[in-house]
N, C-alpha and C positions, 0 to 999 in steps of 0.2 A: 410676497411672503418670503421671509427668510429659512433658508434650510435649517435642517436643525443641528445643533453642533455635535460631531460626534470625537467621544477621545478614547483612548483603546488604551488598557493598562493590562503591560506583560508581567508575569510571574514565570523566572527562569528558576529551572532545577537539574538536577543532578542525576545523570544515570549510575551504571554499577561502577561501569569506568571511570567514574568523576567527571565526563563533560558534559557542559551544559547547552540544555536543549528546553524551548518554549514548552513549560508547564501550564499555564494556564490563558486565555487572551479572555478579558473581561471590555465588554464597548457598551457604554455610557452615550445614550443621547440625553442631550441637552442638560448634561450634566448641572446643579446648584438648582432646576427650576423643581416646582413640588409634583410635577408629571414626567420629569425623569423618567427613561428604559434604561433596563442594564439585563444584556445578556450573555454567557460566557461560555466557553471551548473548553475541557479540560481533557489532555493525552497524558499517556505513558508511551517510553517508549526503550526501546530495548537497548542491548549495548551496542548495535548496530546502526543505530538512527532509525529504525523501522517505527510507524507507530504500531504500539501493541493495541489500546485503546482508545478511546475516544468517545467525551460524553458531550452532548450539544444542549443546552439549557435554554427555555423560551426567555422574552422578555415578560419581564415580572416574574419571573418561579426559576430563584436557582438553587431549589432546596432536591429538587425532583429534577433529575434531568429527562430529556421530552424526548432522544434520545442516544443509545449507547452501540458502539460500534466494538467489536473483538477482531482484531488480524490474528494469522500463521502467517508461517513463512518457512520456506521449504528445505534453509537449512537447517531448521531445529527439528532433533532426532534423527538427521542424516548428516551421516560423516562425507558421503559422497560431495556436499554441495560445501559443507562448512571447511573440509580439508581444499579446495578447493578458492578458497574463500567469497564463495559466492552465496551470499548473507542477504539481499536486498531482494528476492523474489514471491511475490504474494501467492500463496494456498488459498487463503480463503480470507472474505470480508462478512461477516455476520453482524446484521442490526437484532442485537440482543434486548431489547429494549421492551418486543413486543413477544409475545406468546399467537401461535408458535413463533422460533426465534425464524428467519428470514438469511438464508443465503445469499448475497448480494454479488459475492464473484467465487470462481472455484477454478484452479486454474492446472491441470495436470502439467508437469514440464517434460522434454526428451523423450516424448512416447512411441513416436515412430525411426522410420530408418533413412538414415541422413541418410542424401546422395552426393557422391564427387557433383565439384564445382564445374561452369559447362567454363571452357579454355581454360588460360593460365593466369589464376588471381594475382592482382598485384601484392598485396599483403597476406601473408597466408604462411602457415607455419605448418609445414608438411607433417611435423611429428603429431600434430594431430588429428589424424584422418578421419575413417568412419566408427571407427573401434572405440575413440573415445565417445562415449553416449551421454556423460552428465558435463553439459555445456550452459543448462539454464534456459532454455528456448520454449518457451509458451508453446505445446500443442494441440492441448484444446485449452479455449477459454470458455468458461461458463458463466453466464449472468442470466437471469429471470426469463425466459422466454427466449431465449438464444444461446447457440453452440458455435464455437467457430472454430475449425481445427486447420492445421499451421504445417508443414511442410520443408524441411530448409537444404541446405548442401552444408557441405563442411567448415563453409566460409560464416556460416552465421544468417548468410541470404537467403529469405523467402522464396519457396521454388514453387508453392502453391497452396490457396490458403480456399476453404468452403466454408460456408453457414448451415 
């Protein structure tokens, strides 16, 4: 039996900044026959590369998407993180799609209290010791049925992580 042929056709767009980033991915099997599937991915995404959205469409029904995902991200509404330029760290993933809507990650960052590095780190930029606290460090992660909270030293290194 032969597989079945598949062909993907992208639809690039434009964020606020004017660059472009994959708007749409639509895949086509067996594309030209009269049993043809076509199902497609549509994101937005921020002026960061972050996706903000994201809808996933079955095959056969791209009128209704099957479904839709919402990000945050922990620099917007804090200066702390965006003065910093630290723009890529996910808050929260919600599948919106369904009623109730469904948290899918939730992610507090910097929550506890760094500790000095144990000896003398190779790479390590003294001016930042423990006093700087918005660093971007995952410490707790939240998804469906699990906690996992995260621990670090100054260096950025894991000093101890729990479930």
């Amino acid at each position: 039996m032969t597989p079945p042929v598949r062909d993907e056709f992208y639809t690039w767009v434009q964020d606020s900044p004017g660059d472009a980033y994959l708007g749409t991915l639509e895949t086509v099997l067996d594309e030209g026959q009269t049993y043809a599937r076509t199902t497609q991915t549509v994101q937005t995404q921020d002026s960061y590369g972050n996706v903000s959205t994201s809808q996933v469409y079955d095959y056969g029904n791209l009128s209704t998407p099957a479904r839709k995902y919402s990000n945050t991200y922990l620099y917007q509404g804090n200066t702390n993180y965006s003065s910093r330029y630290i723009y890529n760290r996910l808050l929260t993933s919600t599948l919106t799609s369904v009623s109730p809507n469904i948290v899918l990650a939730q992610n507090a960052y910097d929550g506890a209290v760094i500790s000095a590095p144990s000896g003398i780190p190779r790479e390590w930029d003294g001016n930042y010791g423990a006093s700087l606290t918005y660093r971007g460090n995952v410490t707790q992660a939240n998804a469906p049925g699990k906690t996992i909270n995260t621990l670090y030293d100054t260096t950025g290194t894991v000093t101890s992580q729990n479930e």
